[in-house]
C-alpha positions in Angstrom: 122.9 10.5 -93.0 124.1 12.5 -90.2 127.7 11.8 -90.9 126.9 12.9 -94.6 125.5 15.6 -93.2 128.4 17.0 -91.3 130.9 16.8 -93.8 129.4 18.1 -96.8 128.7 21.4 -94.5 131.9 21.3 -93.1 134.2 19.9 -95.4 135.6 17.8 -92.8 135.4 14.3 -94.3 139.1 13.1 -93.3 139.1 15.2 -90.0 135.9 13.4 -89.3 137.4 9.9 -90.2 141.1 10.1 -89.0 141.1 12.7 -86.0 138.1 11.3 -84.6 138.6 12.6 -80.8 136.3 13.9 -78.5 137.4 17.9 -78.8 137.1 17.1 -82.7 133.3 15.9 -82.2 132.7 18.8 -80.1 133.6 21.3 -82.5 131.6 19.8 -85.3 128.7 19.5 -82.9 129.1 22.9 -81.8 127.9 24.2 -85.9 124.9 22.9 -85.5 122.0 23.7 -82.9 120.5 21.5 -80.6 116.8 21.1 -80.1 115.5 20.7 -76.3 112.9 18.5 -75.5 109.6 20.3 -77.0 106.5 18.4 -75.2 107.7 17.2 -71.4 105.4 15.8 -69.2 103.5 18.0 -66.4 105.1 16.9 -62.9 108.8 14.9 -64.6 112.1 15.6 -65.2 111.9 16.3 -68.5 109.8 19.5 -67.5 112.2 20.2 -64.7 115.2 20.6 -66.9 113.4 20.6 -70.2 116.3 23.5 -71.7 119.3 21.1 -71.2 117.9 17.9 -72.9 117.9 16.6 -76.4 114.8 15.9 -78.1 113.8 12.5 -78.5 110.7 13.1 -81.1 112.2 13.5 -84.2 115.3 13.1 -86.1 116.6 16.7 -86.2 119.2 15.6 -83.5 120.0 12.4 -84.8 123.3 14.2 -85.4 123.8 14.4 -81.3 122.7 10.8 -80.6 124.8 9.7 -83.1 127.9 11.0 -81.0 126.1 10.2 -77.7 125.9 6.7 -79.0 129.6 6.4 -79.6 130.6 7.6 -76.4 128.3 5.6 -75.0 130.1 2.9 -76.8 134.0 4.3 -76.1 132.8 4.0 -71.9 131.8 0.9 -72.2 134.9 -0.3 -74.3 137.0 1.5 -71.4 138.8 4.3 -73.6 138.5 7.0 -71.1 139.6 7.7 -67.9 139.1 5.4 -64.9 135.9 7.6 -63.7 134.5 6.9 -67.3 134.4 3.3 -67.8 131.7 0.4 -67.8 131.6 0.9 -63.9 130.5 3.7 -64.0 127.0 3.0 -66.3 124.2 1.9 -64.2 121.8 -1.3 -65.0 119.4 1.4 -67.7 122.7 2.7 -69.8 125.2 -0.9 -69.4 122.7 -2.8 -71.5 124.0 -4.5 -74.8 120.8 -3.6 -76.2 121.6 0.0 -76.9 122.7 -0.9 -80.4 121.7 2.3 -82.3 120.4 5.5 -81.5 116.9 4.7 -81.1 117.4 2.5 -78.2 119.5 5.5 -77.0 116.7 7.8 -77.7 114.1 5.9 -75.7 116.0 5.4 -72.8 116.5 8.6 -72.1 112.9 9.5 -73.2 112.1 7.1 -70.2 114.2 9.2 -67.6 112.7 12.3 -69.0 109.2 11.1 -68.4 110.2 9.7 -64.7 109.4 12.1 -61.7 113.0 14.1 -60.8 113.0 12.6 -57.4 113.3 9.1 -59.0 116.3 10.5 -60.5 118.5 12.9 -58.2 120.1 11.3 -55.2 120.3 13.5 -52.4 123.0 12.6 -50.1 125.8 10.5 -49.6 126.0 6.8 -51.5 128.1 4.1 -49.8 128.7 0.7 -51.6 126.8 -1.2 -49.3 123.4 0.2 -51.1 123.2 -1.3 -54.2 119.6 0.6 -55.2 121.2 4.0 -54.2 124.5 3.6 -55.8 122.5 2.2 -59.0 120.8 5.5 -59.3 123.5 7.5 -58.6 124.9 6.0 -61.9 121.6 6.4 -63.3 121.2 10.3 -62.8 125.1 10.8 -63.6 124.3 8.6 -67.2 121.2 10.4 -67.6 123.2 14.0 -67.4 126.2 12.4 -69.9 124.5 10.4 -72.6 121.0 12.4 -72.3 121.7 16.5 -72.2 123.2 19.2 -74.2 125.8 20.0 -71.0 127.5 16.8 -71.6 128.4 16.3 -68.0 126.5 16.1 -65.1 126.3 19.5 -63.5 129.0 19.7 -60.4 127.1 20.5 -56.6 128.5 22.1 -53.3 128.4 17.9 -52.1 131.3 17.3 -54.7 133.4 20.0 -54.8 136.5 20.2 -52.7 136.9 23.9 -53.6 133.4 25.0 -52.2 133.4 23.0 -48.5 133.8 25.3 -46.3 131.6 26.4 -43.2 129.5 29.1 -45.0 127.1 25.9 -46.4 126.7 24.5 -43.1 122.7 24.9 -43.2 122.7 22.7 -45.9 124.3 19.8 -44.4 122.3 16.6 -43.9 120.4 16.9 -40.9 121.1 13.7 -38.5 117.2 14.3 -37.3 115.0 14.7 -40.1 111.0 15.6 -40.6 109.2 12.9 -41.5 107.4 15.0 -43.3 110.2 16.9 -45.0 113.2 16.1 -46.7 116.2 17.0 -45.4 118.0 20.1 -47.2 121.1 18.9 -48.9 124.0 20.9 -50.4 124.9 17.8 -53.1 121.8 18.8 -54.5 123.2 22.3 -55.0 124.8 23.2 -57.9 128.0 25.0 -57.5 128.8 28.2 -58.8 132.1 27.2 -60.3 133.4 27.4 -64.4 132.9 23.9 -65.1 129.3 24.5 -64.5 129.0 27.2 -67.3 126.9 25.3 -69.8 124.6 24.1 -66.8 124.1 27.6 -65.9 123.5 29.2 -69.3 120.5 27.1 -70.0 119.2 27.4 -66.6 119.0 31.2 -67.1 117.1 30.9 -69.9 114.5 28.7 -68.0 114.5 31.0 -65.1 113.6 33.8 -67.0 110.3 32.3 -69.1 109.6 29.7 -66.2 105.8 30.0 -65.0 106.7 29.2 -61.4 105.8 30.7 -58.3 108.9 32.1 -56.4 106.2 32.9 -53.2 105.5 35.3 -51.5 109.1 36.2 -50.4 112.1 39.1 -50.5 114.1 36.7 -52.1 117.7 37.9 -54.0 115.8 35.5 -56.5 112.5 37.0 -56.7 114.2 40.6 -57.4 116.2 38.8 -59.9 113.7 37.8 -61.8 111.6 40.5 -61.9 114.7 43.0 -62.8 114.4 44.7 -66.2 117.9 45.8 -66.4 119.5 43.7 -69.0 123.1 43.4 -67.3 121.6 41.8 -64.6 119.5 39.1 -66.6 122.5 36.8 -67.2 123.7 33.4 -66.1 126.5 34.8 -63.9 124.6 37.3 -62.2 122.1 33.9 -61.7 124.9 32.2 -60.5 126.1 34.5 -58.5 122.5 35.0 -56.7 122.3 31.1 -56.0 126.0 31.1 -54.5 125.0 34.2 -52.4 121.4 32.0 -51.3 124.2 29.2 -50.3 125.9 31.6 -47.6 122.9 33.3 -46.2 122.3 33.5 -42.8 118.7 33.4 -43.8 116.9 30.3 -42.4 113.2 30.8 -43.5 111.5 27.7 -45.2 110.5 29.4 -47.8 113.6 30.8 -49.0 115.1 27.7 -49.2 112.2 26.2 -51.3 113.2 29.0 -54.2 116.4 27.9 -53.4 116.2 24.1 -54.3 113.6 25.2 -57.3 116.3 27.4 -59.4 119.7 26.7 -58.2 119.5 22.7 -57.3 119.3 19.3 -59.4 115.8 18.7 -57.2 114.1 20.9 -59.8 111.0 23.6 -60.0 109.0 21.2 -59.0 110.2 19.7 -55.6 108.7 16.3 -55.4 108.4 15.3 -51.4 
């Protein structure tokens, strides 16, 4: 039905059938909206990040799932690149028992009803851990096959361009509170282009979000409580979190807004 669907609107029957690629798919996803998960549980992931994730309720996305599916299917089969292949699908997404969209569907309705701290990784993953490296898989797959950004969003942790000494506070601390988690920049997400889509959605949670930014002076705060309309946009968002990266500002709670709006830890911040 979905197929149907896409090329009686489009006309795009053959370049459905023949071209078949991935930029192809994109486009003809691209003429139809997406709907976000509606109903997320209080306290999960799926409430965290609720604007960047398909909805699993119904079939008015079946269209999505039917694309996530194949993809799914192409990693596996090992028709990407090297850094998209069936290494890189953790123990939840390398099942043979994802055979249609529905199995899709509810494995990523699982990870949206999981708390986000059982998802992100914060921190380096060596080989040697098995349970860490598992989940690191896990979270990446969740981002890929699960969400409207396609890709996993890109942090300060992972991105050559943004390591430099101005993120030093957010360095893993060698000496942590037991008490506290440590604050870590590869749960940051970077400023940079590739983290557009990631950032567009975001905006529009920060700005109807019912979350507490505290009691603070925060670049954040202000932000949100601006009504000039050139300044309620992703990039100016974006910007905001990059300049919150870089301050010399050390208080606690400025570093909790932080990790709520710009981070993959989410509004909640599960310790």
């Amino acid at each position: 039905m979905a197929v149907f669907k896409v090329a009686a609107m489009t006309g795009g029957v053959i370049l459905l059938g023949i071209a078949g690629t991935y930029a192809v798919k994109n486009w003809l996803l691209s003429l139809f909206n997406q709907k976000h998960i509606t109903s997320p549980q209080t306290g999960t992931f799926g409430e965290d990040f609720q604007l960047h994730f398909l909805d699993t309720t119904d079939d008015e996305n079946d269209l999505y799932w039917e694309f996530k599916l194949k993809f799914l299917e192409e990693v596996k089969a090992g028709i990407h690149d090297s850094k998209r292949d069936s290494s890189s699908l953790s123990n939840e997404f390398s099942t043979p028992n994802i055979e249609n969209i529905e199995a899709l569907k509810k494995i990523c309705a699982a990870a949206y009803n999981k708390k986000t701290k059982d998802i992100h990784v914060s921190g380096g993953v060596t080989a040697d851990d098995a349970d860490k490296l598992n989940k690191s898989k896990y979270e990446e797959n969740v981002w890929m096959f699960c969400s409207m950004d396609k890709i996993m969003p890109v942090t300060l942790g992972v991105s050559p361009s943004e390591r430099d000494k101005s993120y030093e506070k957010y360095e893993i601390n060698s000496n942590p509170s037991p008490k506290k988690e440590n604050t870590k920049r590869s749960s940051l997400v970077s400023s940079i282009w590739v983290n557009a889509s990631f950032w567009k959605r975001q905006t529009k949670a920060f700005f109807s979000w019912d979350i507490s930014l505290l009691e603070t002076n925060s670049a954040l705060k202000e932000l949100r409580q601006t009504n000039d309309k050139s300044k309620r946009t992703w990039k100016e968002l974006a910007r905001v979190c990059e300049s919150q990266y870089k301050s010399e500002n050390n208080e606690e709670t400025t570093d909790e807004v932080v990790f709520k709006v710009c981070s993959l830890r989410g509004k909640t911040i599960q310790t």
